[in-house]
ZADO-1210 file (C-alpha; in nm, 4 decimals, padded with zeros to 6 digits):
<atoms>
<atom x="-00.5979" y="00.4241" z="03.1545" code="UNK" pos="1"/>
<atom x="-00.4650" y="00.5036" z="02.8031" code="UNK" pos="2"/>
<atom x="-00.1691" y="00.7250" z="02.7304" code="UNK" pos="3"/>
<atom x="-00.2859" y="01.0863" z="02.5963" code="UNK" pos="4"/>
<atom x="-00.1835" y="01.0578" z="02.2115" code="UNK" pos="5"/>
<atom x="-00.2476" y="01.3263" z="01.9282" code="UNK" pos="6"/>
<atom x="-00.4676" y="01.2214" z="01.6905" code="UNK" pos="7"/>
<atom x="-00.5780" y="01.4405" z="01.4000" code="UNK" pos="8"/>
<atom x="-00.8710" y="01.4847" z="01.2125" code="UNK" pos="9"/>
<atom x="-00.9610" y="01.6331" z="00.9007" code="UNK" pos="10"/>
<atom x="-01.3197" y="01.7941" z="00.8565" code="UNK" pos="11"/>
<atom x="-01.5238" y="01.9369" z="00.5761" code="UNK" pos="12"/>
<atom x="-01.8488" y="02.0521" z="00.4442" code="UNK" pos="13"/>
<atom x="-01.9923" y="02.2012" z="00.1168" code="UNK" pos="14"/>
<atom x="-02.3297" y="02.2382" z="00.2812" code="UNK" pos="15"/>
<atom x="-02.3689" y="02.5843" z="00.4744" code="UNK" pos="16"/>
<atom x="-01.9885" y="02.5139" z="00.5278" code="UNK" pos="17"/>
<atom x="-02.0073" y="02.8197" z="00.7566" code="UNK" pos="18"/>
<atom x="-02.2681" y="02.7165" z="00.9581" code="UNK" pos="19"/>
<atom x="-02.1632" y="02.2832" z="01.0144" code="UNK" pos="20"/>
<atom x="-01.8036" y="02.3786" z="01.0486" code="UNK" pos="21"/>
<atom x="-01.8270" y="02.5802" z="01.3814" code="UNK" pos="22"/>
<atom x="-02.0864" y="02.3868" z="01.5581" code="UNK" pos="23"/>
<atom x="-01.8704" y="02.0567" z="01.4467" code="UNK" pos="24"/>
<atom x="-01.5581" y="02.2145" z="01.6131" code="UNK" pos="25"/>
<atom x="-01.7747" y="02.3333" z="01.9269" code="UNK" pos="26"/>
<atom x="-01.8742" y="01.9650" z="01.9336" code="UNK" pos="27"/>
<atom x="-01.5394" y="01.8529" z="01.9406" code="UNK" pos="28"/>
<atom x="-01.4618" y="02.0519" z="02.2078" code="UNK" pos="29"/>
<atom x="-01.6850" y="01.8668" z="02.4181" code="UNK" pos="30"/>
<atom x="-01.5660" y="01.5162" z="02.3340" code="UNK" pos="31"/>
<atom x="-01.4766" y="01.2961" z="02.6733" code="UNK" pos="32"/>
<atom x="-01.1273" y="01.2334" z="02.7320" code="UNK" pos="33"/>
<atom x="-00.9953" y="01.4905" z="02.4738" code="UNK" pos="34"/>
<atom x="-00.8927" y="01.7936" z="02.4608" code="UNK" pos="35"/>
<atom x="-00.8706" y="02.0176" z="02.1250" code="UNK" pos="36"/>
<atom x="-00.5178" y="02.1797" z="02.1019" code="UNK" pos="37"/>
<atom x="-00.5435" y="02.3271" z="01.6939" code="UNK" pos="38"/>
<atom x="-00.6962" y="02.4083" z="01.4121" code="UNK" pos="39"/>
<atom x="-00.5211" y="02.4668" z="01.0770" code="UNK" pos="40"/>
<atom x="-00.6275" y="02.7641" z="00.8590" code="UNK" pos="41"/>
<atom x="-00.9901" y="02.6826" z="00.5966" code="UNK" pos="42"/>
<atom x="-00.9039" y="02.5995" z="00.2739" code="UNK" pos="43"/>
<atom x="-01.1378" y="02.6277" z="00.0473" code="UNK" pos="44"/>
<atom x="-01.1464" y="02.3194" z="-00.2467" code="UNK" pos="45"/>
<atom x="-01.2493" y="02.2029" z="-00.5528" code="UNK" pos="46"/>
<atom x="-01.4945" y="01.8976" z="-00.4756" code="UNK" pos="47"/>
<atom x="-01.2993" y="01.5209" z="-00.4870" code="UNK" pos="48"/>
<atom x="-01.4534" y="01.2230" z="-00.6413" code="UNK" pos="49"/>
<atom x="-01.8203" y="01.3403" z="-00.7449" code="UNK" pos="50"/>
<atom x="-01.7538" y="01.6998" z="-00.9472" code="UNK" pos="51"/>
<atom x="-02.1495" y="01.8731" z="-00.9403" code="UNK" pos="52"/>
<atom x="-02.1441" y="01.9974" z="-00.6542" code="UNK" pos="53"/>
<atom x="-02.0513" y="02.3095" z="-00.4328" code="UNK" pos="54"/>
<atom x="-01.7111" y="02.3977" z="-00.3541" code="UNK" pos="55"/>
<atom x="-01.6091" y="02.2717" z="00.0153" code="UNK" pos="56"/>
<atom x="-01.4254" y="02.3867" z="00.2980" code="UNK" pos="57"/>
<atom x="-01.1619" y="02.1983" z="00.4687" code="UNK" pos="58"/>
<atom x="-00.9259" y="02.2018" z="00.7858" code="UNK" pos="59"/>
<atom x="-00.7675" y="01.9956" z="01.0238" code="UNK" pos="60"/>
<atom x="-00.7453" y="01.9973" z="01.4120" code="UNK" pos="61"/>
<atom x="-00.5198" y="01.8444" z="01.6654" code="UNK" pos="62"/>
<atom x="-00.7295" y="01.6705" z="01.9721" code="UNK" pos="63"/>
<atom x="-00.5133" y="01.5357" z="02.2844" code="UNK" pos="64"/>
<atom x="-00.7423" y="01.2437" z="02.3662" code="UNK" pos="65"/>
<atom x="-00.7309" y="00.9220" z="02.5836" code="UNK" pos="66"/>
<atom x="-00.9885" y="00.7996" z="02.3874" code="UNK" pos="67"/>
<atom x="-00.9354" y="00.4507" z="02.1745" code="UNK" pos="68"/>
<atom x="-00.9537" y="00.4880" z="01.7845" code="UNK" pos="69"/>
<atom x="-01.2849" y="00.2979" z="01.7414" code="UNK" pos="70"/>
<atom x="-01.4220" y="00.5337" z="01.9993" code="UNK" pos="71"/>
<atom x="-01.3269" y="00.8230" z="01.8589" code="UNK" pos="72"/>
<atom x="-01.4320" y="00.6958" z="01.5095" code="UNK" pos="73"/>
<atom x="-01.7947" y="00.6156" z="01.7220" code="UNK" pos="74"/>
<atom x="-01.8098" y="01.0186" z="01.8886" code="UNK" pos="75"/>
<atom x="-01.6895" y="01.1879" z="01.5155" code="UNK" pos="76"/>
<atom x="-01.9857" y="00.9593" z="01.3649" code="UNK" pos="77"/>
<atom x="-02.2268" y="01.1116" z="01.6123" code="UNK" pos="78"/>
<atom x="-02.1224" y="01.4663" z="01.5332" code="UNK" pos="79"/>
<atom x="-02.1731" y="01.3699" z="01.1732" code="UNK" pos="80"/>
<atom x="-02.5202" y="01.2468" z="01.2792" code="UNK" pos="81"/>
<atom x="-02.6020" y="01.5031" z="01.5006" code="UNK" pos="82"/>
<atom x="-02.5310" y="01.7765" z="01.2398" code="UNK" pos="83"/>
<atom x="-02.7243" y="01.6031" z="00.9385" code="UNK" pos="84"/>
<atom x="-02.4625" y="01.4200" z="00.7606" code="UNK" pos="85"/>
<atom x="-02.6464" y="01.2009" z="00.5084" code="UNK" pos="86"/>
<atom x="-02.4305" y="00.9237" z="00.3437" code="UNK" pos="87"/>
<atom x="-02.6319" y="00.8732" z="00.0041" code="UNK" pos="88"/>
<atom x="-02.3676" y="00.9190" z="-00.2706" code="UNK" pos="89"/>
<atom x="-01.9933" y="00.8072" z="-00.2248" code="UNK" pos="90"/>
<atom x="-01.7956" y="01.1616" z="-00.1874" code="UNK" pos="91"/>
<atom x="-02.1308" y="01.3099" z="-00.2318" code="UNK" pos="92"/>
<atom x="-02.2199" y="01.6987" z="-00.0928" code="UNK" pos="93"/>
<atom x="-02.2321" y="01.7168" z="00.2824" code="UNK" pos="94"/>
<atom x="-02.3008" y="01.8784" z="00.5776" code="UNK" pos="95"/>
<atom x="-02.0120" y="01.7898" z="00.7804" code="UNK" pos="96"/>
<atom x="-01.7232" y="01.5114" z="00.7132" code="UNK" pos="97"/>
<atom x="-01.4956" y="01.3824" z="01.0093" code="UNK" pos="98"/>
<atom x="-01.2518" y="01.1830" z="00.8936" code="UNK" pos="99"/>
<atom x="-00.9684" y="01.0617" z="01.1443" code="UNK" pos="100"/>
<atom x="-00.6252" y="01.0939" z="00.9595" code="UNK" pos="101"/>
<atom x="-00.3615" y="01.0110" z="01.2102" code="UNK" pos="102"/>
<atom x="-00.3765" y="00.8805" z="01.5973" code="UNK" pos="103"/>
<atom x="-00.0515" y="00.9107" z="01.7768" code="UNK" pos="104"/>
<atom x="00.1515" y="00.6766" z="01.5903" code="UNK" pos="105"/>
<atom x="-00.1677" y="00.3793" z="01.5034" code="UNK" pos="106"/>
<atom x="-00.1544" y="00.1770" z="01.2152" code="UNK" pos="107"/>
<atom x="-00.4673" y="-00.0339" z="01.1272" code="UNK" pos="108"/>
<atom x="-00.6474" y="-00.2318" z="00.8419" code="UNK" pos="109"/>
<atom x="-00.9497" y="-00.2963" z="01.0052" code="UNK" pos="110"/>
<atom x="-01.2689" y="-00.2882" z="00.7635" code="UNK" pos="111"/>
<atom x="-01.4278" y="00.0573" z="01.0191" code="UNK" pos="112"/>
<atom x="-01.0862" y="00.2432" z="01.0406" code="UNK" pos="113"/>
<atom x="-00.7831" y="00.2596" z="00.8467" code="UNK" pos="114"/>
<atom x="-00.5334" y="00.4463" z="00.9775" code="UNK" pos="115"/>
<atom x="-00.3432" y="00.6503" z="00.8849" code="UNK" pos="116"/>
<atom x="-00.5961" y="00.7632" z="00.6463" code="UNK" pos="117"/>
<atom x="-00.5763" y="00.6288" z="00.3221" code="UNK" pos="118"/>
<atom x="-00.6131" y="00.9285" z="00.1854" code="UNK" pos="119"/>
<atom x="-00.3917" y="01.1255" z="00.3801" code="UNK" pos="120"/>
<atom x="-00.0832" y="01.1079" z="00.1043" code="UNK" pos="121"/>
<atom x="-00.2734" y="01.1838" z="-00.1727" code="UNK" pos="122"/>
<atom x="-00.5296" y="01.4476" z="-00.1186" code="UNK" pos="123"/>
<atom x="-00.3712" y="01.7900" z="-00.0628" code="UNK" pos="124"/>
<atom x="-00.6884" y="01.8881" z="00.1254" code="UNK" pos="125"/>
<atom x="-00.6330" y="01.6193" z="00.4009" code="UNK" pos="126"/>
<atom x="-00.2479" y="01.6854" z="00.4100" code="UNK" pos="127"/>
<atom x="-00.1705" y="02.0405" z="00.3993" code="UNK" pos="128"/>
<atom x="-00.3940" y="02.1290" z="00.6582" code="UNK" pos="129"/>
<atom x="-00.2937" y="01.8694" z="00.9064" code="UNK" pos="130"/>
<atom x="00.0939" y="02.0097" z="00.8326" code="UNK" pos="131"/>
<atom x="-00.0532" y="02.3611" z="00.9350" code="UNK" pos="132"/>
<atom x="-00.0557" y="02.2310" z="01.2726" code="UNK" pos="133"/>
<atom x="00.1436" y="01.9319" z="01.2774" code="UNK" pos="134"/>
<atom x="00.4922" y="01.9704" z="01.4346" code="UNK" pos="135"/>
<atom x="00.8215" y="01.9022" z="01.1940" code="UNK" pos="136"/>
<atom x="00.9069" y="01.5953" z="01.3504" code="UNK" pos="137"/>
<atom x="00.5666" y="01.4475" z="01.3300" code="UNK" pos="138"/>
<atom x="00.6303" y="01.0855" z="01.0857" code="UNK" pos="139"/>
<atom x="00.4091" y="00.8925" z="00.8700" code="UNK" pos="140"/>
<atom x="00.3360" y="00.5536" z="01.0759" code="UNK" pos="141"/>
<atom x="00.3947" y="00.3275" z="00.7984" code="UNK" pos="142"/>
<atom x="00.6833" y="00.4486" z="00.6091" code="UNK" pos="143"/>
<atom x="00.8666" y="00.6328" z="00.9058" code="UNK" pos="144"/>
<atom x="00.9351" y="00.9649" z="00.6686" code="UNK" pos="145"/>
<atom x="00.8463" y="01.3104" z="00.7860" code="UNK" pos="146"/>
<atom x="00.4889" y="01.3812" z="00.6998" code="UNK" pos="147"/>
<atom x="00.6519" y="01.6872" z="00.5465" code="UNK" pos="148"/>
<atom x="00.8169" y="01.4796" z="00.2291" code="UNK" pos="149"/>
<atom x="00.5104" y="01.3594" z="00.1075" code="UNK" pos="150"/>
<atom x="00.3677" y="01.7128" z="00.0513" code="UNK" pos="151"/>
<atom x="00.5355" y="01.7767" z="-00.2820" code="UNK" pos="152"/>
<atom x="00.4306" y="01.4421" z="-00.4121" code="UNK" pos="153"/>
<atom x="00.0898" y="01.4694" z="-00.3347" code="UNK" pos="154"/>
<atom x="-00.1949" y="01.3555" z="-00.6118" code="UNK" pos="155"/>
<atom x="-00.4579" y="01.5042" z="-00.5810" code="UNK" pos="156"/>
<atom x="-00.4426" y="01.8998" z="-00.5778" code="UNK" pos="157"/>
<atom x="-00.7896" y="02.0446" z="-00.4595" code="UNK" pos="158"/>
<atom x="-00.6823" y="02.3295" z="-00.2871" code="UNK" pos="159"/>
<atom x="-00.8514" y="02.6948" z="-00.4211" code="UNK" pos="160"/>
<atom x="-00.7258" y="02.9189" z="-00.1421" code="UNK" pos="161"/>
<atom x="-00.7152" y="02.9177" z="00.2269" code="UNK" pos="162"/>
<atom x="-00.7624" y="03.1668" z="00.5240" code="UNK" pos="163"/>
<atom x="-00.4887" y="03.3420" z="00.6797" code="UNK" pos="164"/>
<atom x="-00.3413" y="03.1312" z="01.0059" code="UNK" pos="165"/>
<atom x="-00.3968" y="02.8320" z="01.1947" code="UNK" pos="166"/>
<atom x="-00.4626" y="02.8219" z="01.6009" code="UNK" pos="167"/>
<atom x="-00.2716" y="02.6143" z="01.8804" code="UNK" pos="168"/>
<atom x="-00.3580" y="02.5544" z="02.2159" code="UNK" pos="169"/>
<atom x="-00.1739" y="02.8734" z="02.2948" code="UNK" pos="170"/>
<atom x="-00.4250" y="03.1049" z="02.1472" code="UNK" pos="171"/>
<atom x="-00.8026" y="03.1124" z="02.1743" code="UNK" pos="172"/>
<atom x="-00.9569" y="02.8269" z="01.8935" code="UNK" pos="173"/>
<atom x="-01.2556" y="03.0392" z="01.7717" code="UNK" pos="174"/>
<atom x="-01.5362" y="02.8548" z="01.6693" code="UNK" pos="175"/>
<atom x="-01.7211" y="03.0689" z="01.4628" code="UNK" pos="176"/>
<atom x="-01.5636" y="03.2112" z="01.0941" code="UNK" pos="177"/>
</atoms>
C-alpha cells in the first residue's frame, strides 16, 4: 500500500467556467484512494499562451490520495474527458483543465508527467492559488526553498481578481459557485 501524500492540482476553464468547474470538483471528490481536503479561492485570469479567447477561471485543491502519479494523471484525464475537454489548439479555450502541480514531494521528467509542474514557478495562476491552501512549510521538490519565495518572482502575471476565501477539510468544500 502507498503512503497517503498531498498532491495538488490546479484546474481551469474558460468554457461555462461555472458550470465545468463544480461538476470537475464533485468528480474529484469521488476519485479512489483520495480524499479532497481544499480548495483555494477562483481567480479569475487573463488567458496564457493563445490571447482570443474568454477570460478563465482558476483554483487549486489539495487531494490526500494513495493513488500513484501516473494514476492520478490517468483519473484527472478522464474528468477532462468526461466533461468535454477537447485538446485541438495548444493553451486553446476549454472546458475543464487538470493539471497536477505538486505530489507529496515527486520529482519526475517523464515524457506524460513532469512534476512539479513546469509551470508551477512561473504562472501566477498555478502558484498563488496552490499557496491559498498550501501550508508555510510546504518546499519546492527541486530546489528545497519554500514555495512561498518564488511568489514574488513569478513571470507570468494573469491574475484579474479572485473570490473571497479558500476551504480546508475543516469546513464544508462547496461545489457549486
Amino acid at each position: 500500500m502507498i503512503k497517503p501524500v498531498t498532491a495538488y492540482l490546479a484546474l481551469g476553464s474558460n468554457l461555462d467556467p461555472l458550470q465545468y468547474i463544480p461538476q470537475a470538483l464533485q468528480l474529484l471528490t469521488q476519485l479512489p484512494e483520495a480524499t479532497l481536503i481544499a480548495e483555494s479561492r477562483w481567480y479569475h485570469t487573463r488567458p496564457f499562451g493563445l490571447f482570443n479567447q474568454p477570460a478563465f477561471i482558476n483554483l487549486a485543491v489539495a487531494l490526500e490520495t494513495q493513488l500513484t502519479p501516473l494514476a492520478l494523471l490517468t483519473h484527472t484525464q478522464q474528468i477532462e474527458n468526461q466533461l468535454g475537454r477537447v485538446r485541438t489548439i495548444a493553451n486553446g479555450p476549454r472546458t475543464i483543465d487538470i493539471d497536477l502541480v505538486l505530489i507529496g514531494d515527486a520529482v519526475s521528467d517523464d515524457p506524460l508527467l513532469k512534476l512539479p509542474h513546469p509551470g508551477l514557478l512561473e504562472r501566477d495562476f498555478m502558484l498563488i492559488p496552490v499557496l491559498d491552501i498550501a501550508p508555510p512549510s510546504l518546499r519546492e521538490p527541486r530546489s528545497g526553498q519554500f514555495l512561498s519565495v518564488f511568489a514574488p518572482a513569478v513571470r507570468y502575471r494573469q491574475i484579474i481578481s479572485c473570490s473571497t476565501q479558500a476551504r480546508s477539510n475543516d469546513q464544508s468544500i462547496a461545489v457549486s459557485h
